[in-house]
C-alpha positions, 0 to 999 in steps of 0.5 A: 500500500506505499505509493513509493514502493509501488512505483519504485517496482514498476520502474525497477522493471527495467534492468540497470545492467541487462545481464543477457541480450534477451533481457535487455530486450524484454525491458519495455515489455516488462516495463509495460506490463509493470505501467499496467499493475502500477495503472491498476494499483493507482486506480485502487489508491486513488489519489496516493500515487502523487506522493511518490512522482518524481522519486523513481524515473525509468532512465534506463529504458533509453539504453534498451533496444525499443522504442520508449517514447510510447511507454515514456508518454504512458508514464508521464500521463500517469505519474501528471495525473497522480501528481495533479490529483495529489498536489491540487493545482493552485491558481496562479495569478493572471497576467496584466494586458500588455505584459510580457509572457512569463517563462518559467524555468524549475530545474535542480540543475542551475550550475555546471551540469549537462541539463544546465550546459546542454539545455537551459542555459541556452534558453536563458541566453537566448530567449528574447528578454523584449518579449518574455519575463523569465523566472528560474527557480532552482530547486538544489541548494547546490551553486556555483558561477553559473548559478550565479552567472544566471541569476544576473540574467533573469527576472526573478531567481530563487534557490533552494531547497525547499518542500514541495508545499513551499514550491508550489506556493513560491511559484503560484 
């Protein structure tokens, strides 16, 4: 009955080391059928499953042979769900007429780290700061110069940690 347990057990379906070459082909339909038992046990404890999203992630399906962009889909639109009934959805503030759109980044990666390197520090660099109002939000207490490097770059900047409750409210 522990949400944590149970999706800890479906994404434990998928081998960290595939010891033969059948295994490793055999991940996404393992990881399938485990998708379908952690869909059951949700729809048994509704509204548990939210506690435990973002705790285990099925990394290690990319590095099988199968294409996981279909299981990965089922997997996002389960844990969004769990995750919405969970945490409620706050209402957020609404924009004044004529002004800019808000950009909202969250990320623990906000320093030297290849998410950082290789994806987000390319839209703070280049989004069109004429246009668009962006808050970067991260979540790690970790820093370094490029924490420091963005947070010179951005509208609004707040670090870490925090619990979830106390994120939800900051960016709501």
């Amino acid at each position: 009955d522990l949400a944590d347990a149970a999706l800890g057990l479906a994404t434990a379906a998928i081998p960290v080391f595939a010891g033969t070459a059948a295994e490793s082909q055999a991940a996404a339909d393992n990881f399938s059928r485990a998708l379908d038992e952690l869909t059951a046990w949700d729809r048994a404890h509704r509204g548990c499953l939210g506690t435990a999203v973002g705790r285990h992630q099925p990394f290690y399906l990319a590095y099988r042979p199968a294409e996981a962009g279909t299981l990965l889909a089922r997997y996002g639109d389960l844990l969004s769900s769990a995750a919405a009934i969970y945490w409620r959805p706050r209402p957020i503030g609404r924009r004044e007429p004529g002004s800019r759109p808000r950009l909202v980044i969250v990320s623990g990666q906000v320093r030297q780290h290849p998410v950082w390197d290789v994806i987000l520090r390319g839209i703070v660099s280049h989004v069109d700061r004429q246009r668009f109002e962006v808050f970067l939000y991260h979540t790690s207490a970790l820093k370094d110069d490029e924490t420091e490097w963005a947070r010179n770059r951005v509208d609004r900047f707040v670090q870490g940690p925090k619990p979830v409750n106390a994120w939800l409210e900051e960016i709501s």
